[in-house]
C-alpha positions, 0 to 999 in steps of 0.5 A: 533829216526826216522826223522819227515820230516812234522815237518821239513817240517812245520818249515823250508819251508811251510811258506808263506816268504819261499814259496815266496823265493823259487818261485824268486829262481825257476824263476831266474833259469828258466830265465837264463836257456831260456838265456841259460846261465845254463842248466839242469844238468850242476853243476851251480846254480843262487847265489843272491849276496844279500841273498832273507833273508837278503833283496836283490832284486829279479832283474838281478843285484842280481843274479849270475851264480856259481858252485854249490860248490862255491853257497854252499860255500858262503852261509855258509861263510855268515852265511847261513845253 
């Protein structure tokens, strides 16, 4: 059976609350990245202490620079997909 990416698509990431997510994900990225404190390509990712789901804030004090391993790591241990 093949793949229906649009069904995905819709149910997983067009809602307005996901969209919302992405966009504070997208802008802590880009602000530790002017900082210099991540760049493109280097295997680090911005971890928000508090999952943007679980209601933690969009502020500096949520967020953390981490490997990517380690950012997936914590997401599964919280429950997260």
């Amino acid at each position: 059976m093949a793949r229906d990416y649009k069904k995905e698509y819709a149910r997983d990431h067009a809602s307005t609350k996901q969209k919302k997510h992405r966009a504070a994900r997208n802008k802590a990225r880009r602000t530790l990245m002017t900082e210099g404190r991540v760049s493109k390509g280097d295997g680090k990712e911005v971890h928000h202490k508090t999952a943007l789901s679980n209601g933690g804030g969009k502020n500096r004090a949520n967020w953390q620079v981490v490997s990517r391993t380690r950012n997936r790591k914590k997401g599964r241990k919280n429950g997260a997909a």
